[in-house]
Backbone bond lengths (Angstrom), bond angles and torsions (degrees), N, CA, C in turn:
res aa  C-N    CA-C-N  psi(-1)  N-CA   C-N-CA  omega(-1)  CA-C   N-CA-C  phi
1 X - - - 1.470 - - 1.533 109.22 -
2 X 1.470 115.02 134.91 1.378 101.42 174.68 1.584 112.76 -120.01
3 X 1.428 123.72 156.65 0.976 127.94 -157.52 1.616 114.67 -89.41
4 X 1.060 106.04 160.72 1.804 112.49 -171.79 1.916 107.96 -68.69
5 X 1.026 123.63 -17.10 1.151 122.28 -166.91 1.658 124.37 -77.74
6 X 1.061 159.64 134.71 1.370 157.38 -141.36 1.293 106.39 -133.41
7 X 1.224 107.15 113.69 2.086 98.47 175.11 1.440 79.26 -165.93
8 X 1.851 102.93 176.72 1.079 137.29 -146.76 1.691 108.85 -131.73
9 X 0.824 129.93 111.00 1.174 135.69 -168.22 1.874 104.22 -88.11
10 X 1.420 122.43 151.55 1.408 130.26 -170.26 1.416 92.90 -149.34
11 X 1.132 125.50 115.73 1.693 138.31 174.59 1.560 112.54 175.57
12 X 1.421 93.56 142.64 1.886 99.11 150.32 1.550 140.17 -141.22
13 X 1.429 100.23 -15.72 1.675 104.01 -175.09 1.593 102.50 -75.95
14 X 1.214 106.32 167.52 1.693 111.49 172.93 1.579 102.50 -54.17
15 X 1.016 137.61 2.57 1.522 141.84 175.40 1.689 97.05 -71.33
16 X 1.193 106.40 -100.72 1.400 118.78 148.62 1.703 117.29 27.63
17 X 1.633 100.97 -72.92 1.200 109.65 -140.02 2.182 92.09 -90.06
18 X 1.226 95.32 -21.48 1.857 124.63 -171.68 2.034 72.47 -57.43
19 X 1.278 119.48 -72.21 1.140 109.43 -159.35 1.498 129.29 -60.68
20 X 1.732 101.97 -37.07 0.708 100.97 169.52 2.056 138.51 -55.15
21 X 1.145 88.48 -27.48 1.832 109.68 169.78 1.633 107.07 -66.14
22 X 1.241 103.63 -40.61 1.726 102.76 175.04 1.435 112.85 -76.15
23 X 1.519 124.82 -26.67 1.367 109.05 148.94 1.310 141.17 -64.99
24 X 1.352 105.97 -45.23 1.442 131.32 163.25 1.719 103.66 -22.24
25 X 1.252 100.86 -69.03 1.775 128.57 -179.13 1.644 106.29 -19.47
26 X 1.410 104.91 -41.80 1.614 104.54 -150.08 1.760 95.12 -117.10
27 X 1.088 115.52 -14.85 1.749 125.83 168.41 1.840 107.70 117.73
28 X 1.651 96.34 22.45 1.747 89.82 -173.53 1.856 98.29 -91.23
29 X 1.475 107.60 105.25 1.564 96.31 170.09 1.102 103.24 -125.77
30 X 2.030 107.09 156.24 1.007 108.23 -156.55 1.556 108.39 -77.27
31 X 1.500 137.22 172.78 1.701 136.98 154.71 1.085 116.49 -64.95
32 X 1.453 114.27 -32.64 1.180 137.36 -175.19 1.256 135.88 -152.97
33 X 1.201 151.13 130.24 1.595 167.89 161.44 1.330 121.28 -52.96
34 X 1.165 162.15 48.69 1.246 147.26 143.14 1.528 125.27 -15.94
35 X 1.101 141.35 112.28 1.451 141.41 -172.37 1.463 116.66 -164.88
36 X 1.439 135.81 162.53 1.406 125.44 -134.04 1.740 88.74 -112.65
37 X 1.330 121.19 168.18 1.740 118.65 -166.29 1.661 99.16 -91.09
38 X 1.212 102.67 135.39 1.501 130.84 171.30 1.995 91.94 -14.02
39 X 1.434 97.96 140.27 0.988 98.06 155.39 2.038 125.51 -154.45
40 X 1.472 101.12 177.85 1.574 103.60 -169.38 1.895 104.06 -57.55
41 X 1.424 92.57 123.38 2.088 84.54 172.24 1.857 114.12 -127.49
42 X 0.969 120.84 167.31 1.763 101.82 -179.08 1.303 95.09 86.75
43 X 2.155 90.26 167.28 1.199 108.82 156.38 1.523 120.94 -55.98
44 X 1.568 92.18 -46.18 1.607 104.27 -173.68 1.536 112.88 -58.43
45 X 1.561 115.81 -17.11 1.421 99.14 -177.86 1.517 136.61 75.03
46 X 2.206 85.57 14.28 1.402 103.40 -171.19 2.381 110.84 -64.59
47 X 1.392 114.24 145.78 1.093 106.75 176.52 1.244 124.89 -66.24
48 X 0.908 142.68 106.29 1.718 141.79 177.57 1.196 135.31 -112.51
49 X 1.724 113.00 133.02 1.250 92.99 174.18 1.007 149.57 -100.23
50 X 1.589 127.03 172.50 1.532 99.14 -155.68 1.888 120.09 -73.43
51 X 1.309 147.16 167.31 1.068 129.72 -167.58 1.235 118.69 -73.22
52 X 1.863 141.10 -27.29 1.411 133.22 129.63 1.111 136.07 -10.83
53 X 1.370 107.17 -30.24 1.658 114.43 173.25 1.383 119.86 -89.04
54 X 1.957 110.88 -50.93 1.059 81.30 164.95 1.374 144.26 -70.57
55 X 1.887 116.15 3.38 1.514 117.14 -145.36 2.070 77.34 -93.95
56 X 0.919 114.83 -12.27 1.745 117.06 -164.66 1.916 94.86 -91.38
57 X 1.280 125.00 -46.49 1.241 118.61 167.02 1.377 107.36 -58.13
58 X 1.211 140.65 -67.21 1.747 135.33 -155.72 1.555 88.26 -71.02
59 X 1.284 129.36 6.03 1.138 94.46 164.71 1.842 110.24 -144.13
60 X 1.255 90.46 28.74 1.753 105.94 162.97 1.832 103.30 68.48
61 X 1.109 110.49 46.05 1.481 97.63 -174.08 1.810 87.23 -118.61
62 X 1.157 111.44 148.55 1.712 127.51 171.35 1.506 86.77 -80.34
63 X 2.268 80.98 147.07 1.542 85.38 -173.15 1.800 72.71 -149.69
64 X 1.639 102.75 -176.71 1.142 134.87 162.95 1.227 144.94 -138.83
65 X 1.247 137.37 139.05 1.645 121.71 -169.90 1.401 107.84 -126.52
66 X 1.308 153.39 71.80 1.084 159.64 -82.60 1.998 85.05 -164.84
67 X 1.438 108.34 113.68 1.514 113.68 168.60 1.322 129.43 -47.30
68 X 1.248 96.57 -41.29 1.679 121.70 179.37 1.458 125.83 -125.99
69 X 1.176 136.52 151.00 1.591 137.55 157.95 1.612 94.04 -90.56
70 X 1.097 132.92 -49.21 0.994 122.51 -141.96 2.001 107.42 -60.85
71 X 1.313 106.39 -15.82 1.754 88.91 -177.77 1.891 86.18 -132.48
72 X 1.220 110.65 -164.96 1.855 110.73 -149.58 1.297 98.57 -118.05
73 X 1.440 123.20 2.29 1.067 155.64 141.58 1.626 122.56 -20.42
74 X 1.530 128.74 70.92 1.215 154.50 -161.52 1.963 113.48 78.64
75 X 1.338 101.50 18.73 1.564 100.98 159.28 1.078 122.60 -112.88
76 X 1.233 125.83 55.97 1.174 133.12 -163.42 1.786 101.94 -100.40
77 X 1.067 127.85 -12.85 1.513 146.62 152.79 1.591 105.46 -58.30
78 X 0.989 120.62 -59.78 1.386 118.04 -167.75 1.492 115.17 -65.07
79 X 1.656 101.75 -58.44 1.726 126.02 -173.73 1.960 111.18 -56.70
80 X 1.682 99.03 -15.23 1.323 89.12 -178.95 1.443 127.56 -88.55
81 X 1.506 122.87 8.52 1.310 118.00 161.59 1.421 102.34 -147.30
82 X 1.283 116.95 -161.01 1.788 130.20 -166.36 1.373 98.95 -119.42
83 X 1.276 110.63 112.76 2.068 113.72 172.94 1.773 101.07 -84.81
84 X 1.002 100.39 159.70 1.240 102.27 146.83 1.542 150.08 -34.45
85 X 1.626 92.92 -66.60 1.480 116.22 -175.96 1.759 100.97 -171.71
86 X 1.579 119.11 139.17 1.336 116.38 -174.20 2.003 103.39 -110.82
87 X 1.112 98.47 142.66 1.470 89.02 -173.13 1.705 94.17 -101.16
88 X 1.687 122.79 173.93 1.261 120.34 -161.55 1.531 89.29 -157.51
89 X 1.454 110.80 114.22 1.563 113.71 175.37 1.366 112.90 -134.93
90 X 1.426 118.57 100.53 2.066 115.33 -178.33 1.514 104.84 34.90
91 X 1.642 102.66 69.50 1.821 119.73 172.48 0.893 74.56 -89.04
92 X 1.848 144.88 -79.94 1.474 124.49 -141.44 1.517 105.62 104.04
93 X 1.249 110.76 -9.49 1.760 105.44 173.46 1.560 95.64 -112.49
94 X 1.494 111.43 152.89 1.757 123.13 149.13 1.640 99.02 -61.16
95 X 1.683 124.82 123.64 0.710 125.55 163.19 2.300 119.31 -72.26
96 X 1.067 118.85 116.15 1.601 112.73 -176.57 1.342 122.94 -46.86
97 X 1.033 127.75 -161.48 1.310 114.67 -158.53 1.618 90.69 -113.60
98 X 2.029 120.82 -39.40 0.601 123.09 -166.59 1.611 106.92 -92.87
99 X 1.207 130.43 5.90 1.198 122.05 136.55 1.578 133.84 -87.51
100 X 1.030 120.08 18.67 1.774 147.65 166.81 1.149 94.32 -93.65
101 X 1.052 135.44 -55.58 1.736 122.80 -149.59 1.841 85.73 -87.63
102 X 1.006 124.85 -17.14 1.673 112.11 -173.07 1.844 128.56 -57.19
103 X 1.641 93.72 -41.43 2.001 94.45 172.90 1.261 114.38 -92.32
104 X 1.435 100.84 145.75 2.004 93.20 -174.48 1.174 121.04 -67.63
105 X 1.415 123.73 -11.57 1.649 114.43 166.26 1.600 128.50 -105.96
106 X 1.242 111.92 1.08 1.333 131.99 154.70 1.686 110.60 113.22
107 X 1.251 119.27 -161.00 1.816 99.95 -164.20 2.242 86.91 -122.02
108 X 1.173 99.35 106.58 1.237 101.78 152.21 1.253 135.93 -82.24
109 X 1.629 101.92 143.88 1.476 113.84 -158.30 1.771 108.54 -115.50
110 X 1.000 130.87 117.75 2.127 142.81 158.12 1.466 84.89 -42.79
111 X 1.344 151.22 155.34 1.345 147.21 103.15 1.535 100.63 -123.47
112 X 1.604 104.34 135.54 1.643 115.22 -168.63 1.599 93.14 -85.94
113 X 0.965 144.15 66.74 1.451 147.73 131.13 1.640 129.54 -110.80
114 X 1.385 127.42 144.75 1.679 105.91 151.79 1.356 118.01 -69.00
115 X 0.980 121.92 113.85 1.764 115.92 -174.56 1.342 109.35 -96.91
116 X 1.133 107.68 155.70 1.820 134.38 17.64 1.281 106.55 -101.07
117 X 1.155 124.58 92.31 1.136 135.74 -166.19 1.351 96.23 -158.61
118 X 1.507 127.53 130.37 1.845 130.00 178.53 1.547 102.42 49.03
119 X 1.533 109.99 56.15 1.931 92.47 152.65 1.374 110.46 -107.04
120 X 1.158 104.98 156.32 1.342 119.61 169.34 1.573 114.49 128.77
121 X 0.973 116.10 -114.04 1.983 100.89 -162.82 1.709 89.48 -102.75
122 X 0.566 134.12 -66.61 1.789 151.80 -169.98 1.562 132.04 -73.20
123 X 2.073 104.66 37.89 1.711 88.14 -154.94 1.050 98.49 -76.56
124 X 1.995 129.88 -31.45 1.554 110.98 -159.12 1.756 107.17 -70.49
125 X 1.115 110.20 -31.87 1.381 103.69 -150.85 2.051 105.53 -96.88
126 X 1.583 113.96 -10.80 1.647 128.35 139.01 1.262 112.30 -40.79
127 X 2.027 113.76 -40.44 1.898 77.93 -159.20 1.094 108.57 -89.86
128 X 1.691 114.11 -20.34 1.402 127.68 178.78 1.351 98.43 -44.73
129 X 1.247 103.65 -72.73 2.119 104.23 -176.17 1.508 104.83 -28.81
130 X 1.221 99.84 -56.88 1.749 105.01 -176.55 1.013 137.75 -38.97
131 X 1.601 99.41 -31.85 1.804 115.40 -161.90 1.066 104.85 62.13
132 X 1.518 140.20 48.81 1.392 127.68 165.00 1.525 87.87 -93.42
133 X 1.013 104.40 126.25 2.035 109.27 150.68 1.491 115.68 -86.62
134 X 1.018 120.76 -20.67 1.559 121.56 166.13 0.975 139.32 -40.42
135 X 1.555 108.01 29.24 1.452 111.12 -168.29 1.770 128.99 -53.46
136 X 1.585 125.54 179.86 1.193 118.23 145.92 1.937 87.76 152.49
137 X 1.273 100.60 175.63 1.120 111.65 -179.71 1.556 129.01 -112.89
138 X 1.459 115.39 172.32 1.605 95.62 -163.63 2.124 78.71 -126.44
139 X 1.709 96.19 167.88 1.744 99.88 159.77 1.407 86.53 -145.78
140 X 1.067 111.35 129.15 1.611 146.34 165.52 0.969 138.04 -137.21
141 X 1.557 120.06 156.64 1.804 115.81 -166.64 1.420 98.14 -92.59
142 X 1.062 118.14 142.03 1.638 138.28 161.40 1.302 116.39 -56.28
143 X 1.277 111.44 120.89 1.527 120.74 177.94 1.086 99.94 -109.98
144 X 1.880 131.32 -179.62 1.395 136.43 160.44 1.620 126.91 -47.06
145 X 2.344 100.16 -28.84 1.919 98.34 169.20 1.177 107.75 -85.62
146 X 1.203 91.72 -176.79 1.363 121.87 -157.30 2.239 89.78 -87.51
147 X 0.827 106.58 95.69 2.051 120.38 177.62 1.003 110.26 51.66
148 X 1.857 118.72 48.94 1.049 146.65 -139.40 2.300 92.44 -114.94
149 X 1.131 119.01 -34.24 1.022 118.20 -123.12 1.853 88.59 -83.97
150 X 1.681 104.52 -162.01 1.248 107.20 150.15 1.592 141.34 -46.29
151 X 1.415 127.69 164.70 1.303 119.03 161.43 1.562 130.38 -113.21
152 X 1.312 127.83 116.68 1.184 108.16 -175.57 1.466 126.71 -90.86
153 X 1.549 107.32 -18.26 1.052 117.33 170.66 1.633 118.02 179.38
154 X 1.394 121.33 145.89 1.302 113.07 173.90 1.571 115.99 -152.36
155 X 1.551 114.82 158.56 0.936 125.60 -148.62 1.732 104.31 -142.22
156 X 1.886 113.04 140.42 1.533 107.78 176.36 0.903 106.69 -84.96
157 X 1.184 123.49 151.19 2.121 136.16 156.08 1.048 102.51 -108.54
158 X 1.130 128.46 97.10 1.626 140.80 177.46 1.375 89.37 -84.73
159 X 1.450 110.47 111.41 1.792 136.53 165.53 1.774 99.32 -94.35
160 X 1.409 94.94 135.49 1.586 113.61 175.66 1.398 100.51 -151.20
161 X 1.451 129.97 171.98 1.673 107.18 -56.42 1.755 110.14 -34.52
162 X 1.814 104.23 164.39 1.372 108.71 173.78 1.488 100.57 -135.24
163 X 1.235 101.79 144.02 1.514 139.01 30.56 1.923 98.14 -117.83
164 X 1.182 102.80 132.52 1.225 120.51 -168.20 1.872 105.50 -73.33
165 X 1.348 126.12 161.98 1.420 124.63 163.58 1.279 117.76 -51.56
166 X 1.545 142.60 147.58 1.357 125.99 162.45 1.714 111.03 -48.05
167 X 1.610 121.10 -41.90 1.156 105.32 -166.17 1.266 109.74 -74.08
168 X 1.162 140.87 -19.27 0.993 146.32 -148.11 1.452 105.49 -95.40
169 X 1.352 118.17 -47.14 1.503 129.24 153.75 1.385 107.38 -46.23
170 X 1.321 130.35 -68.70 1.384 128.43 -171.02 1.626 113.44 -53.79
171 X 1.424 115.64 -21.24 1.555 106.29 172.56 1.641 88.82 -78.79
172 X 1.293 117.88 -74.01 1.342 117.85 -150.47 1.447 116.79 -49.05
173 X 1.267 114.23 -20.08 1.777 116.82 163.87 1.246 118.21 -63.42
174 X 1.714 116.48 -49.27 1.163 137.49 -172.84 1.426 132.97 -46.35
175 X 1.564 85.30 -40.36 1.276 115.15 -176.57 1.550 107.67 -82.65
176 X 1.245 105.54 -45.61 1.528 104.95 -178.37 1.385 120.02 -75.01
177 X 1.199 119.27 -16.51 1.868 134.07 -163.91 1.718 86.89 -106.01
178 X 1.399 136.00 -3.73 1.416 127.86 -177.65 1.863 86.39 -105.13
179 X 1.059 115.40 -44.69 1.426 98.76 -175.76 1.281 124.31 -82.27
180 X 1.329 127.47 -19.40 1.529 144.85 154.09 1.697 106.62 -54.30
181 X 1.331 113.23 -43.81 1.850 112.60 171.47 1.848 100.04 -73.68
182 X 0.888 133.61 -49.47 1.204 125.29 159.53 1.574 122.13 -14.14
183 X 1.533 107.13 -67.89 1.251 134.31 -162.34 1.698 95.58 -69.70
184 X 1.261 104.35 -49.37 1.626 91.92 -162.22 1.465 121.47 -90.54
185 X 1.922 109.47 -18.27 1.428 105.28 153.54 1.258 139.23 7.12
186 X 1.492 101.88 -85.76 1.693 120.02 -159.24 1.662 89.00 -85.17
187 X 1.334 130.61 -15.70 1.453 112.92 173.68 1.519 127.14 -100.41
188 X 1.359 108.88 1.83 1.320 124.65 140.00 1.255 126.06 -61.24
189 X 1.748 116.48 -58.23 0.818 104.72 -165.67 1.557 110.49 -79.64
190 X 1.064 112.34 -13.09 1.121 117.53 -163.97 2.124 107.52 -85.74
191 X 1.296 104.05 -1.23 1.355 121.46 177.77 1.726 113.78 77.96
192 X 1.100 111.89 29.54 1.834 119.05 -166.99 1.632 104.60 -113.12
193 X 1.639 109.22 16.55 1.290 107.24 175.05 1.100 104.96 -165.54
194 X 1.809 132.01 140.20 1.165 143.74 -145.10 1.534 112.37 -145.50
195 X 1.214 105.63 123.75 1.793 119.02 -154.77 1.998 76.42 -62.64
196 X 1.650 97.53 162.93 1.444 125.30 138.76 0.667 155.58 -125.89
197 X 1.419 170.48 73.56 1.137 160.57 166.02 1.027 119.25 54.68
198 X 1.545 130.65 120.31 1.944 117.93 171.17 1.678 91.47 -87.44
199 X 0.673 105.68 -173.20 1.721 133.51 162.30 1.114 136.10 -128.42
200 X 1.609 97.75 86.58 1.109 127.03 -159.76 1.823 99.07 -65.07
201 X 0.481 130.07 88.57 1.913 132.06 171.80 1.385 95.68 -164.87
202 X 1.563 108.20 -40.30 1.773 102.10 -169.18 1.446 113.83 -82.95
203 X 1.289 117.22 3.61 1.663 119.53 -166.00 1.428 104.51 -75.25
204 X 1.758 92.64 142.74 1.611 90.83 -174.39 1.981 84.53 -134.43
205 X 1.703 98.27 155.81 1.628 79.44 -157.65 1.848 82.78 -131.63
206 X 1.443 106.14 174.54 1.377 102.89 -165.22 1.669 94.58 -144.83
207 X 1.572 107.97 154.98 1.044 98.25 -164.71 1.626 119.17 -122.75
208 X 1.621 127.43 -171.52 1.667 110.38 -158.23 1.495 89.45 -78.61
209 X 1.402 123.76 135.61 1.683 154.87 144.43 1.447 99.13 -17.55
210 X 1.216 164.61 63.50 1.383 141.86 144.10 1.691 136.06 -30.64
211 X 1.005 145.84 164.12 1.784 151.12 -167.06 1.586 88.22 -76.16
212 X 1.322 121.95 -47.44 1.398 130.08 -171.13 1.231 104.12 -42.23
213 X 0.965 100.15 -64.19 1.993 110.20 -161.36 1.654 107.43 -68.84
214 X 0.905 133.20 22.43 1.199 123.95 158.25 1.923 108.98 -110.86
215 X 1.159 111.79 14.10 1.283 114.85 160.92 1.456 116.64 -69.72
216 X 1.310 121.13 137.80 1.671 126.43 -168.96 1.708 98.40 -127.44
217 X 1.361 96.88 139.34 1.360 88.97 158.23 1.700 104.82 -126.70
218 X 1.133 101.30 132.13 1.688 114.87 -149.00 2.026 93.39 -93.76
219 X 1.343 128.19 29.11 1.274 154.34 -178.11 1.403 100.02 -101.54
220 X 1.449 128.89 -37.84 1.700 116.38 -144.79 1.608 79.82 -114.03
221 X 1.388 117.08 -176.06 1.602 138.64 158.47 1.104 113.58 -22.16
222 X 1.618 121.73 112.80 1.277 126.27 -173.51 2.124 120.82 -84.93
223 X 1.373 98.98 -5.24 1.136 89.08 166.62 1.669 109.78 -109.21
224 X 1.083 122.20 31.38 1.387 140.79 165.41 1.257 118.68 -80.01
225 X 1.373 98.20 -52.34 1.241 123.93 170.51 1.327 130.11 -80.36
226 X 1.333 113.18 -12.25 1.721 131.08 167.52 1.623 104.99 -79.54
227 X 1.507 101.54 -39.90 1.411 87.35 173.12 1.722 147.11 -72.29
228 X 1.720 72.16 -7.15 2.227 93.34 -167.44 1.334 71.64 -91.54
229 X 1.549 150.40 -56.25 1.448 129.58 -153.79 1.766 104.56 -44.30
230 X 1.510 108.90 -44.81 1.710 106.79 -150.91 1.473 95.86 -98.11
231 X 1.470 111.25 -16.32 1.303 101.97 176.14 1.965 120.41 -68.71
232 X 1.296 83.89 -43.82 1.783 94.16 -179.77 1.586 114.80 -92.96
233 X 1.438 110.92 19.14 1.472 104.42 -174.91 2.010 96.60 -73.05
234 X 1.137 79.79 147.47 2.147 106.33 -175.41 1.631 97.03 104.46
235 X 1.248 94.81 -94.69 1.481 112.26 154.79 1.474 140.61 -112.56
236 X 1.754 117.75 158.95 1.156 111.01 -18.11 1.768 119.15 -91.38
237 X 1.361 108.89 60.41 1.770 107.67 179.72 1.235 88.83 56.68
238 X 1.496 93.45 175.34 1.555 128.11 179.91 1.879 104.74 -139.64
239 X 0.905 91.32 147.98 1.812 111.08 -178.03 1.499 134.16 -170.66
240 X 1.057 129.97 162.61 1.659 141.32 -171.84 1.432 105.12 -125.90
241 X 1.814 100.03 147.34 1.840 93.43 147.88 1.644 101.90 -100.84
242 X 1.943 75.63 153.63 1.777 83.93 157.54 1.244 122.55 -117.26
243 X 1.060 154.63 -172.53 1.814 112.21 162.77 1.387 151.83 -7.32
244 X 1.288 83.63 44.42 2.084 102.26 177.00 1.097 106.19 100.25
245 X 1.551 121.58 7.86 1.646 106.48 -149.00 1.477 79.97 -119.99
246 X 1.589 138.35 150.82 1.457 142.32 150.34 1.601 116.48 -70.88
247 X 1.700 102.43 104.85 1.957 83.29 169.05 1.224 107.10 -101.73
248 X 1.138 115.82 172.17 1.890 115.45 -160.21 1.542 75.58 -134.97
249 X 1.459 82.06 127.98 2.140 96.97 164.93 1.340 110.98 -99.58
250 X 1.745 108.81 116.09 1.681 110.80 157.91 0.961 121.43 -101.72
251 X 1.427 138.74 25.51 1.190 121.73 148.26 1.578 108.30 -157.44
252 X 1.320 138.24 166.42 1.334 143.15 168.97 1.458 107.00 -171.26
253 X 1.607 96.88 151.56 1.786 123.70 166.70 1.370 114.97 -89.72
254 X 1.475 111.51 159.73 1.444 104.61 141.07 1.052 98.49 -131.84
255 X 1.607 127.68 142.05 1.228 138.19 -175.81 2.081 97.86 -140.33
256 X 1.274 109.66 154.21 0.984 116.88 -178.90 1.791 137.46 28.21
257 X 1.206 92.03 27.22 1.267 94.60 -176.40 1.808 114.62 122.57
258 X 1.295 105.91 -21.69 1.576 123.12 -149.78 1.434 104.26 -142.67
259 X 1.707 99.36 131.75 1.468 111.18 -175.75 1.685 95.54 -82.04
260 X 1.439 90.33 137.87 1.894 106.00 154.71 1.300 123.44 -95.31
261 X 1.177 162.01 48.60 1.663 126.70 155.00 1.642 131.63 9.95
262 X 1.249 111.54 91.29 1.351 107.05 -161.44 1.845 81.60 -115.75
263 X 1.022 153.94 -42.75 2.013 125.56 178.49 1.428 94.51 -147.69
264 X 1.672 94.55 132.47 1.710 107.35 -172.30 1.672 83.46 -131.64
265 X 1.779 112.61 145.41 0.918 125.14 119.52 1.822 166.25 -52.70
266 X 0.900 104.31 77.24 1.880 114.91 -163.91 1.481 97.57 -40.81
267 X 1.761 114.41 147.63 0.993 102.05 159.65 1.671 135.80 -61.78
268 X 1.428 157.89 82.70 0.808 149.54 -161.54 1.455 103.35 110.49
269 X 1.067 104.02 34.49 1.677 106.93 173.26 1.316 116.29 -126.97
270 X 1.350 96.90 -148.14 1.715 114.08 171.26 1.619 106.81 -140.28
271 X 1.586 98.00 148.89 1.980 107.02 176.56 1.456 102.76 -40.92
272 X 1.499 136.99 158.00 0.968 168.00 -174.82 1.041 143.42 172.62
273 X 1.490 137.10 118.87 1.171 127.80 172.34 1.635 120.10 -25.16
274 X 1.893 106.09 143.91 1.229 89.24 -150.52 2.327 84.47 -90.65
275 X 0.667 120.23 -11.91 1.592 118.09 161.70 1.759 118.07 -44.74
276 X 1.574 103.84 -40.60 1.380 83.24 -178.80 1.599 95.93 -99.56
277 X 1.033 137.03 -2.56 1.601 132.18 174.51 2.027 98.67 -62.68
278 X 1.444 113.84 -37.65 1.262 121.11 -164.56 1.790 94.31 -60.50
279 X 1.766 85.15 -78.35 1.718 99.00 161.36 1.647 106.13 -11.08
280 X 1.221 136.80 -92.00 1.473 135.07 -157.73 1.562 108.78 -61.68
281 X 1.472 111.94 -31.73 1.767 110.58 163.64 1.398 126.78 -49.67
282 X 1.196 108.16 -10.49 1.532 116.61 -161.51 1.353 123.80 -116.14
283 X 2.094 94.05 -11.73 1.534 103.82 -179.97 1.945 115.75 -57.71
């Protein structure tokens, strides 16, 4: 069954799309798709699109991929009628101001943090660094800052074991902050729930992930370094040199106090346990 309500959906990573299925679930689909234009992935540099797009084709919904918000310039899908309310899940654009003021109940936003706590480009994979276990997610209306806005409601995701993978966090938030937007929908719209205020004094903000920062130097505190593994797993990895060469670590423990390396990639190699990679260091 799908529901009477009209809005516009804004997302693209498999984050995105996690929620979108938890709306899906209960009959909330979007009118429309907003999502960012295909892009180069791989060595090969093959074009792809992003996973919002395809989750809006397999399931016949009109979408758009629009370069910019900033001019009206391929939204001509969106601008032609009045939604309701637009929901906003890891689109990857600053939504404008003058596309905020467009649905009559305003554009709700998924962000996988309790806020104000981790806004900004990097919350799942900040708190991991952090060691916050405090997880959970927030739904709030979009203002002009940056996860600035009201709160409508929020909820913990207590992750165990810790510290969990980034991806692995990013489903399990995803999932839970798509069914919590579910939940609070019809009581928004329905006027039975009333944004609040963050508190802005306590905000702590995190910043964009670079290729750099997954460099380790496997010398300092080893659960420091356990944490950049799970924090940056997808992107951007974690790795060492060894003699000039980059090895990329896919997998590690911490056990007793002390990080393991259990399968690294050599530069110009293949995955392997990182024991026999040692083994061949030594020939």
């Amino acid at each position: 069954m799908r529901s009477n309500y009209s809005f516009v959906f804004f997302g693209t990573p498999e984050l995105s799309v996690r929620v979108l299925e938890e709306l899906s679930r209960v009959g909330l689909v979007p009118e429309l798709i907003v999502t960012s234009p295909d892009a180069p992935q791989g060595r090969r540099l093959v074009l792809t699109p992003p996973p919002a797009k395809r989750w809006a084709e397999a399931h016949s919904i009109p979408l758009i991929q629009p370069k910019t918000l900033k001019t009206d310039e391929g939204l001509e899908e969106l601008l032609k009628k009045q939604y309701d309310f637009f929901v906003v899940a890891a689109y990857g654009k600053i939504i404008p101001q003058r596309l905020i003021d467009l649905p009559k109940k305003g554009v709700l936003n998924v962000h996988p943090s309790l806020l104000p706590k981790f806004r900004g480009a990097s919350p799942i994979r900040s708190q991991i660094l952090a060691d916050d276990r405090d997880t959970g997610v927030s739904i709030m209306l979009i203002d002009a800052e940056m996860d600035h806005g009201p709160i409508l409601s929020q909820i913990r995701v207590p992750v165990s074991p810790w510290p969990p993978g980034a991806l692995e966090l990013e489903d399990t938030i995803a999932r839970a902050g798509g069914a919590e937007l579910a939940r609070v929908i019809p009581l928004w719209m329905n006027g039975e729930i009333q944004p609040a205020e963050q508190n802005h004094a306590e905000a702590t903000f995190t910043k964009k992930i670079e290729k750099e920062d997954g460099l380790l130097d496997l010398s300092v505190d080893g659960y420091q370094n356990f944490l950049k593994i799970k924090a940056y797993e997808g992107w951007p990895g974690t790795y060492f040199f060894l003699n000039g060469k980059r090895v990329i670590i896919k997998d590690a423990t911490y056990e007793n106090g002390a990080l393991r390396l259990t399968r690294v990639l050599p530069e110009g190699g293949k995955e392997m346990p990182y024991e026999e990679f040692l083994r061949g260091v030594k020939k």
